[in-house]
N, CA, C and O atoms as a MOPAC input file, in Angstrom:
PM7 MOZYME 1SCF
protein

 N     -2.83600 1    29.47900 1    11.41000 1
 C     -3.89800 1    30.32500 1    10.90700 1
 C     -3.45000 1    31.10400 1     9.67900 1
 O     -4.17500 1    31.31000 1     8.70600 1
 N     -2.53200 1    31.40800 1     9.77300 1
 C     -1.92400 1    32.23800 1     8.38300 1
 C     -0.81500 1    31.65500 1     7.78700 1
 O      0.10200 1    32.38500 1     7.41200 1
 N     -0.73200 1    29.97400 1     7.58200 1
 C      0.34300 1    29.54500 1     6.78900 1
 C     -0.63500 1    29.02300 1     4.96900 1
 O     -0.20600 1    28.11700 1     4.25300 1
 N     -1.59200 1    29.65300 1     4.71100 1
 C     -1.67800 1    29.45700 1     3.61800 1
 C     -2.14300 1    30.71300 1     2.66600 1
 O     -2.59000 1    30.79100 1     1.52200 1
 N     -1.72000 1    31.95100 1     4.01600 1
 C     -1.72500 1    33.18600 1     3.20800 1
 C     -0.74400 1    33.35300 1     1.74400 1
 O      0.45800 1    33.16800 1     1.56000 1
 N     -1.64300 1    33.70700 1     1.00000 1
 C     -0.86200 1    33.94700 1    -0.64000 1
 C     -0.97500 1    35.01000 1    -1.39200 1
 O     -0.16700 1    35.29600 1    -2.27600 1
 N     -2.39000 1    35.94400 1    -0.98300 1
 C     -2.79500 1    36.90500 1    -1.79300 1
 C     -2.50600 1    38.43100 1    -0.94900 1
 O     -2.09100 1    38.34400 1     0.20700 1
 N     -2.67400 1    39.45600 1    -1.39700 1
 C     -2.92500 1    40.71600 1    -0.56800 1
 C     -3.56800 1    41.53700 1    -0.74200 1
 O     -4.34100 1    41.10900 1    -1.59900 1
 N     -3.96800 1    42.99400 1    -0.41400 1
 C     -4.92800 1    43.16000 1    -0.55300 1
 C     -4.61000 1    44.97100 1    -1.92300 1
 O     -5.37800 1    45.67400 1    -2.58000 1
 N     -3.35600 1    44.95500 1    -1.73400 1
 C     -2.37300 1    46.15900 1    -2.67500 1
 C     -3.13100 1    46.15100 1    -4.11400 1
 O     -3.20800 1    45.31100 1    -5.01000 1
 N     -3.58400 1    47.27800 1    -3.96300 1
 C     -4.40000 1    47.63900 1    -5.56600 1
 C     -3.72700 1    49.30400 1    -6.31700 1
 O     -3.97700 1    50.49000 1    -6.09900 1
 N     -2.84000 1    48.60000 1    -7.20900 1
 C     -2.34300 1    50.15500 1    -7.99600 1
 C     -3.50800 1    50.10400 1    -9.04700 1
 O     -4.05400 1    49.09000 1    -9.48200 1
 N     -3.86400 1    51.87000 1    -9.47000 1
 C     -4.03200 1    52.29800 1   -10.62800 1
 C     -3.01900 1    53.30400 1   -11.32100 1
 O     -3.02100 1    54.51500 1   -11.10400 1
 N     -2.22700 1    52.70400 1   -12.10800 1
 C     -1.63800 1    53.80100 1   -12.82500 1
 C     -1.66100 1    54.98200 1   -13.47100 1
 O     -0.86900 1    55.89200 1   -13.72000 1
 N     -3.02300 1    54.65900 1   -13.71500 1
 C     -3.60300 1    56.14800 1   -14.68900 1
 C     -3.97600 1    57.14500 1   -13.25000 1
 O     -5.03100 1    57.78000 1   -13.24800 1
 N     -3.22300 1    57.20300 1   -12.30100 1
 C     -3.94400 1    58.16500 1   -11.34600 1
 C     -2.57100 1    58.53800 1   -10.77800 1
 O     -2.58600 1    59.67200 1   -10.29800 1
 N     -1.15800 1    57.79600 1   -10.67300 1
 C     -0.14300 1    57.88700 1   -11.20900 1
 C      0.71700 1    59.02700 1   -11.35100 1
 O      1.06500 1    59.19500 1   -12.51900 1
 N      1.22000 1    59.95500 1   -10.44400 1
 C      1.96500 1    61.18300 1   -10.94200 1
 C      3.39700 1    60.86300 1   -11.62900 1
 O      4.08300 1    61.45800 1   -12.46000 1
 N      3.54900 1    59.55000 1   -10.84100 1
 C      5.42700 1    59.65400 1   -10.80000 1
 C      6.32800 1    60.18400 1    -9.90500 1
 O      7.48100 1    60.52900 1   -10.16200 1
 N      5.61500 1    60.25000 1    -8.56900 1
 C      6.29700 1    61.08300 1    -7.46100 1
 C      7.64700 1    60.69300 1    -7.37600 1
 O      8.67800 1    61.32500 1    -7.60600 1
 N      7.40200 1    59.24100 1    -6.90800 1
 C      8.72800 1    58.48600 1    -6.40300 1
 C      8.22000 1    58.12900 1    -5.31000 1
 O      8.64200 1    56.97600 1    -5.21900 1
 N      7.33400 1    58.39800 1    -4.02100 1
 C      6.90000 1    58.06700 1    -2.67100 1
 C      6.91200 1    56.48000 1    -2.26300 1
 O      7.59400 1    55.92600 1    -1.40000 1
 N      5.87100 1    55.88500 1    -3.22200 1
 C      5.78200 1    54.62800 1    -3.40900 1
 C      7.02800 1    53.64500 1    -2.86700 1
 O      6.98500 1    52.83600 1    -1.94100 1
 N      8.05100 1    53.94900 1    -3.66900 1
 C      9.30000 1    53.56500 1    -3.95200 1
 C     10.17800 1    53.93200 1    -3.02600 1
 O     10.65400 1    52.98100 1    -2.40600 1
 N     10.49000 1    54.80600 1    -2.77300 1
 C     11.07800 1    55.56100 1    -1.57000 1
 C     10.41000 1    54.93300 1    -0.01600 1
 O     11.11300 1    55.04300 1     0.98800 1
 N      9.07200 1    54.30400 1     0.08100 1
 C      8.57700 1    53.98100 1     1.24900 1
 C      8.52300 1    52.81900 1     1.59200 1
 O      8.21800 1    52.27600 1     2.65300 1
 N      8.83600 1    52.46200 1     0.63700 1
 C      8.19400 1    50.45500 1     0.50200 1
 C      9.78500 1    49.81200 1     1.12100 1
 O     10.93300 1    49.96400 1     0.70400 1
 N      9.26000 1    49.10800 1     2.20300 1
 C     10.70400 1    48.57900 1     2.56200 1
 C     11.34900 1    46.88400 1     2.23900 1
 O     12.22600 1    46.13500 1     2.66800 1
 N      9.81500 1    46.91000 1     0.77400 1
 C      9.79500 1    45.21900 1     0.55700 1
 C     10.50500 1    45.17100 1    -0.98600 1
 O     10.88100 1    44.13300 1    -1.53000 1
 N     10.62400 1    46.83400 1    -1.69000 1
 C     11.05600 1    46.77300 1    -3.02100 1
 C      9.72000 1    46.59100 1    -3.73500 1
 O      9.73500 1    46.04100 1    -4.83700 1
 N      8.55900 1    47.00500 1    -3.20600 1
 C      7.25400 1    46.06100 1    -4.46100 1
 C      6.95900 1    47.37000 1    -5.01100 1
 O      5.74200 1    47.40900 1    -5.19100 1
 N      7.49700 1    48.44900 1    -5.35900 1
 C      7.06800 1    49.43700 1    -6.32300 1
 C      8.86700 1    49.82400 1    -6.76600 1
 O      9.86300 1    49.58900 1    -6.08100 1
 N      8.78900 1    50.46700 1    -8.11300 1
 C     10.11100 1    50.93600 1    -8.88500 1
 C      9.57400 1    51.99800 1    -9.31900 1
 O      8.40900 1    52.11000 1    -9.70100 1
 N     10.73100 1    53.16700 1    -9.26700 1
 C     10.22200 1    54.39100 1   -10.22600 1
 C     10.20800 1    53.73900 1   -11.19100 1
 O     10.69700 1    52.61000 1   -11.14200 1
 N      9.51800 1    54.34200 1   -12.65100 1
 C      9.14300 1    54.05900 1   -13.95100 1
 C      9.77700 1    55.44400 1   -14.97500 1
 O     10.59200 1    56.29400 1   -14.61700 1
 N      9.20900 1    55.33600 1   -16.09800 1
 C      9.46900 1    56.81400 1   -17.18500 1
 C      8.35800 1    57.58600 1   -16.79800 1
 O      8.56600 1    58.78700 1   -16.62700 1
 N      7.29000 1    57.17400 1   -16.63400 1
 C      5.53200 1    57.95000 1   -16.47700 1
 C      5.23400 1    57.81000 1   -15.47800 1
 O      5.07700 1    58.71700 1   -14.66000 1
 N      5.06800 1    56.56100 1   -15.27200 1
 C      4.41500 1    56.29800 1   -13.54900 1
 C      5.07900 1    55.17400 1   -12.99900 1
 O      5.89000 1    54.42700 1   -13.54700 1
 N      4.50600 1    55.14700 1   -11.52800 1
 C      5.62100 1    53.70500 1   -10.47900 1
 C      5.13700 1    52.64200 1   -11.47700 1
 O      4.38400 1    52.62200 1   -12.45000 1
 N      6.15600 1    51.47500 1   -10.58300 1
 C      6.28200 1    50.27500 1   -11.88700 1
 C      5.75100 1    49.06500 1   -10.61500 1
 O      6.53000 1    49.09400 1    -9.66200 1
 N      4.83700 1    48.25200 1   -10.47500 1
 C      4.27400 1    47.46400 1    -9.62500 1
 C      5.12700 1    46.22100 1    -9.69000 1
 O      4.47300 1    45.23300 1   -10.02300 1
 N      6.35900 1    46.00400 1    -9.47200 1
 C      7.48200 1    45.30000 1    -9.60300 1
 C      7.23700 1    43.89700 1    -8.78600 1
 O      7.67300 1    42.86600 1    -9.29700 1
 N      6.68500 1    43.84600 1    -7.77800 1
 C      6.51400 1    42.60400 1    -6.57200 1
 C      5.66400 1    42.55200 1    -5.98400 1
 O      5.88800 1    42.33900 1    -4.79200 1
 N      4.11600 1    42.71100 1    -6.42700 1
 C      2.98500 1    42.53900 1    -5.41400 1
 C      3.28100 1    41.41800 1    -3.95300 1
 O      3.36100 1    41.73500 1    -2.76600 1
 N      3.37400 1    40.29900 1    -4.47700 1
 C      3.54000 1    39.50700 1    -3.93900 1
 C      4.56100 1    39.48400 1    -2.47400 1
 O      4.42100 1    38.66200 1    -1.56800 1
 N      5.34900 1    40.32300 1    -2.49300 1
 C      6.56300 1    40.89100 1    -1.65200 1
 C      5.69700 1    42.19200 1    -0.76100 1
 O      6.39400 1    42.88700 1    -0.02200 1
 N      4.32400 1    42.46800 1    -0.84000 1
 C      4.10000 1    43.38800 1    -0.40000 1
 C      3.24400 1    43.01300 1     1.37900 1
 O      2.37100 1    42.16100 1     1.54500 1
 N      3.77600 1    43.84700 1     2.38200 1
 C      3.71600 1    43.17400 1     3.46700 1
 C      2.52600 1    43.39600 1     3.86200 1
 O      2.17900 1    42.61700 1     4.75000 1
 N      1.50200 1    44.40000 1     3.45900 1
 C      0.50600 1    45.70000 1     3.63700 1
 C      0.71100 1    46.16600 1     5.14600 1
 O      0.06200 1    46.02900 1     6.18300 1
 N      1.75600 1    46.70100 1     4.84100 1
 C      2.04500 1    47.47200 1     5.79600 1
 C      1.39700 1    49.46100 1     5.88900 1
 O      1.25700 1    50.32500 1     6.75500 1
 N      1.23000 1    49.33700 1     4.67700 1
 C      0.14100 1    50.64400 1     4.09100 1
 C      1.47900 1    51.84300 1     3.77100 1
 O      1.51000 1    52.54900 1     2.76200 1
 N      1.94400 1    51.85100 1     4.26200 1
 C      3.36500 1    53.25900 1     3.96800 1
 C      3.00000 1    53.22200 1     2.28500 1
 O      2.08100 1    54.01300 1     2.07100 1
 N      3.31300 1    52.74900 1     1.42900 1
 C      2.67300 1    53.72000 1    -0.00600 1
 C      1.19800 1    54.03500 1    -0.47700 1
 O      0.90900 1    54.49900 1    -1.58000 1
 N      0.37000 1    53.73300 1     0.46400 1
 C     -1.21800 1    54.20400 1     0.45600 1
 C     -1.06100 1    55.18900 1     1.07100 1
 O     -1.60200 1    56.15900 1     0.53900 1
 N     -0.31200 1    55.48900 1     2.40400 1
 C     -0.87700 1    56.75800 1     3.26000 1
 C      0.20300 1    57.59700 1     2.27200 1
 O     -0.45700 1    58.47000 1     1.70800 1
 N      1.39500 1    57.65300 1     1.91600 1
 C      1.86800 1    58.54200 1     1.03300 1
 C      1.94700 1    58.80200 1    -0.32600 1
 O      3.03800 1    59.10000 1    -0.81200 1
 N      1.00800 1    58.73800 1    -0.97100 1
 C      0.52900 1    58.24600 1    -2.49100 1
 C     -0.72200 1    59.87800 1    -2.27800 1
 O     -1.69100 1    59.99700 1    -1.52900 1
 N     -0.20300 1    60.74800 1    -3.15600 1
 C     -0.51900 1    61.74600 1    -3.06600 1
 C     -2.04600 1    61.92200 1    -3.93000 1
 O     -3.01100 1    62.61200 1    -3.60200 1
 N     -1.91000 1    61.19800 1    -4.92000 1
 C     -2.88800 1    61.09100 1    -5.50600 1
 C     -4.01800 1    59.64500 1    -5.47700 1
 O     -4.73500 1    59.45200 1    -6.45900 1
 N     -4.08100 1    58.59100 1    -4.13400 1
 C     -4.92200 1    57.75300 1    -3.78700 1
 C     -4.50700 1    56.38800 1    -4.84900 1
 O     -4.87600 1    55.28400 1    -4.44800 1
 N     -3.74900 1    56.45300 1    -6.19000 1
 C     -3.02600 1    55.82200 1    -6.57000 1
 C     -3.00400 1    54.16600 1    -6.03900 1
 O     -3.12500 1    53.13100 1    -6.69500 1
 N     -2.82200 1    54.36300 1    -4.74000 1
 C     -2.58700 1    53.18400 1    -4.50400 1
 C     -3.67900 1    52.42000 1    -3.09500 1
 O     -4.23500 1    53.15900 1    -2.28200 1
 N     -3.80500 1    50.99000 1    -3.04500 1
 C     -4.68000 1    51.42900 1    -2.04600 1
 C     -4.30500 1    49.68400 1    -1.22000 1
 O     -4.30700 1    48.53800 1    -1.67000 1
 N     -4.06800 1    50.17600 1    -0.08000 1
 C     -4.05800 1    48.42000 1     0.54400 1
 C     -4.17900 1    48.44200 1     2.21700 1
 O     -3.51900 1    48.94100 1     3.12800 1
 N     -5.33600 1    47.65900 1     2.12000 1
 C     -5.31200 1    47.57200 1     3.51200 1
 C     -4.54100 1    47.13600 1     4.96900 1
 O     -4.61000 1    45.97600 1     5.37600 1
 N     -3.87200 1    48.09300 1     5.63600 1
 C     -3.01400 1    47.63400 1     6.34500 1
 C     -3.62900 1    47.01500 1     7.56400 1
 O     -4.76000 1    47.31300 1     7.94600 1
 N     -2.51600 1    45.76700 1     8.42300 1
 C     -2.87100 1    45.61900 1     9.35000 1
 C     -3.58700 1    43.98300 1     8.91900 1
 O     -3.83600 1    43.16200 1     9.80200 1
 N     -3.84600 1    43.71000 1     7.44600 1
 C     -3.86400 1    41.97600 1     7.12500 1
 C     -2.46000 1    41.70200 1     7.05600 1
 O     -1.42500 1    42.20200 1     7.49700 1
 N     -2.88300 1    40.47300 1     6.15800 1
 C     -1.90600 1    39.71800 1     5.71300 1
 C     -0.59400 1    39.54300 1     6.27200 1
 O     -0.74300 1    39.02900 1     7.38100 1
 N      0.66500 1    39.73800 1     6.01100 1
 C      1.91300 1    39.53100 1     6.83500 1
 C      2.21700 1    40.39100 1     7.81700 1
 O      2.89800 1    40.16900 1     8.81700 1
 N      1.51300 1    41.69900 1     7.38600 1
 C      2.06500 1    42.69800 1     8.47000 1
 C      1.02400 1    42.18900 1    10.15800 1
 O      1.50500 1    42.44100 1    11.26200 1
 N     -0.21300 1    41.56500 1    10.02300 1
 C     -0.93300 1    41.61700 1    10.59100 1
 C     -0.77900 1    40.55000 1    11.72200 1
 O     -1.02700 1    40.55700 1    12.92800 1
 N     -0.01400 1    39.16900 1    10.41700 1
 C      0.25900 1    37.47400 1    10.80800 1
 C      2.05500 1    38.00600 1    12.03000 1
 O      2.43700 1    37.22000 1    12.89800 1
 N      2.58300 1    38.96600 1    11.84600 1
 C      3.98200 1    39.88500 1    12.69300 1
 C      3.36500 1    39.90000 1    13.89500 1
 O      3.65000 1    39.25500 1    14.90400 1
 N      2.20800 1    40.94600 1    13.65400 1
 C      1.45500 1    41.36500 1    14.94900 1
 C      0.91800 1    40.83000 1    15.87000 1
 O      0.83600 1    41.35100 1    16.98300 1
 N      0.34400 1    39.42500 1    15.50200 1
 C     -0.47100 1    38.75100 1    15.84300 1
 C      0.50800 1    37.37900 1    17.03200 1
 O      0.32800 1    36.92400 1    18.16100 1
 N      1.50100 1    37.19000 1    15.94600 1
 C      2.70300 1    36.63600 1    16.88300 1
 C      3.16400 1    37.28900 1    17.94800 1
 O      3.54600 1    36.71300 1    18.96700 1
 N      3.16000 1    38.81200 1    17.74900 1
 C      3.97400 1    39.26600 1    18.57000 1
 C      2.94900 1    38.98700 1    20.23600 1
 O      3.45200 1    38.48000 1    21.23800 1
 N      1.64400 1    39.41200 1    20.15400 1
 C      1.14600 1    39.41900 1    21.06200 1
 C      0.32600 1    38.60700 1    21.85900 1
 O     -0.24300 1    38.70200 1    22.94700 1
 N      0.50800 1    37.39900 1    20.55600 1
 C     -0.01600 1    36.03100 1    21.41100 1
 C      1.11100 1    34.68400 1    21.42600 1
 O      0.89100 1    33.48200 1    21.27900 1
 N      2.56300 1    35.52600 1    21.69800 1
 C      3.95100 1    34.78800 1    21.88900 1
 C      3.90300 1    33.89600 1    21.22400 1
 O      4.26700 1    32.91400 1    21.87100 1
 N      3.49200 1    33.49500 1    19.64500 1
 C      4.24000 1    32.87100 1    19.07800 1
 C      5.71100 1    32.39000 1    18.46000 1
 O      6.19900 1    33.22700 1    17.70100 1
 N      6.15200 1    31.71400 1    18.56900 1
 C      7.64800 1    32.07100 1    18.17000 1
 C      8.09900 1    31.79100 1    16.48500 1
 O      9.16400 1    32.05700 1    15.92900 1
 N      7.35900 1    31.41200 1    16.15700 1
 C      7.31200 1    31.02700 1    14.14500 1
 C      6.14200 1    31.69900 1    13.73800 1
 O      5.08000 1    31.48700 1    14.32300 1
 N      6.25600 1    32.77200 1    12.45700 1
 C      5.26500 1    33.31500 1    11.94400 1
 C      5.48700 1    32.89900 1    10.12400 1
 O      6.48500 1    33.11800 1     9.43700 1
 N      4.66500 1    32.48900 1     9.86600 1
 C      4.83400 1    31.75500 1     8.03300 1
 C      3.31300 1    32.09900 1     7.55100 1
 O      2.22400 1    32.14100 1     8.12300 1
 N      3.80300 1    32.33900 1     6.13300 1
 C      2.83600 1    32.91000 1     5.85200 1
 C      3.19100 1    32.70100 1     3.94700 1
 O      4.30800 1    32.90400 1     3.47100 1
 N      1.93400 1    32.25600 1     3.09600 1
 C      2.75900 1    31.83300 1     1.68400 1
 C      3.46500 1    30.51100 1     1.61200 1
 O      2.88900 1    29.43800 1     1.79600 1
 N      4.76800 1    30.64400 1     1.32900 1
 C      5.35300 1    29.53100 1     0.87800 1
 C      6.35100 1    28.98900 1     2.24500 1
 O      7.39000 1    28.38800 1     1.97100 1
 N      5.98200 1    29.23100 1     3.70800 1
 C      6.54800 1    29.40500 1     4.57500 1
 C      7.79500 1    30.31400 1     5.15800 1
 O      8.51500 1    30.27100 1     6.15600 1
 N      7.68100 1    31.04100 1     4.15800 1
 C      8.08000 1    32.30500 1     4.92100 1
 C      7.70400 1    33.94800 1     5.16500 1
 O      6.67500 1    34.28100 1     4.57700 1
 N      8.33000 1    34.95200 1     5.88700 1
 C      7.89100 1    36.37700 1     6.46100 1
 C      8.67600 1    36.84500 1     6.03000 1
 O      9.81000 1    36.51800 1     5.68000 1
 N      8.07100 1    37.74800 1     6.02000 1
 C      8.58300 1    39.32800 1     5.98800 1
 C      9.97300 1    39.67500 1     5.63300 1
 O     10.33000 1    40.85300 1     5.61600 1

């Protein structure tokens, strides 16, 4: 069901953008970098939507729905005992 997941659902606007650092500091996939002005959207693609830089993104900055895509295809294994979860180019998380 989710081996031809490719896209996600992670939407930055920069111009809204403080430069906290949160983003970056939360993301445990590397898909945001501090920048000079604002975060730097370094690896969409690497992003699990796991939501940790939406709920801490002080200024709404960022926005992705958690609970799809890989974080969701994790979950979904976990509780209907699958033992291989692929997702993309055949691989997780």
């Amino acid at each position: 069901m989710f081996d031809s997941y490719t896209e996600n659902t992670l939407e930055y606007d920069p111009k809204l953008c403080i430069n906290c650092g949160m983003c970056s500091t939360v993301c445990p996939h590397g898909v945001f970098r501090d920048g000079e002005k604002t975060a730097q959207l370094v690896d969409k693609k690497a992003c699990m939507e796991c939501g940790a830089c939406h709920l801490n993104c002080p200024t709404d900055a960022i926005k992705v729905e958690s609970g799809v895509g890989c974080a969701y295809a994790m979950m979904w294994s976990a509780i209907t005992g699958q033992k291989e979860v692929t997702c993309g180019d055949g691989e997780c998380c």
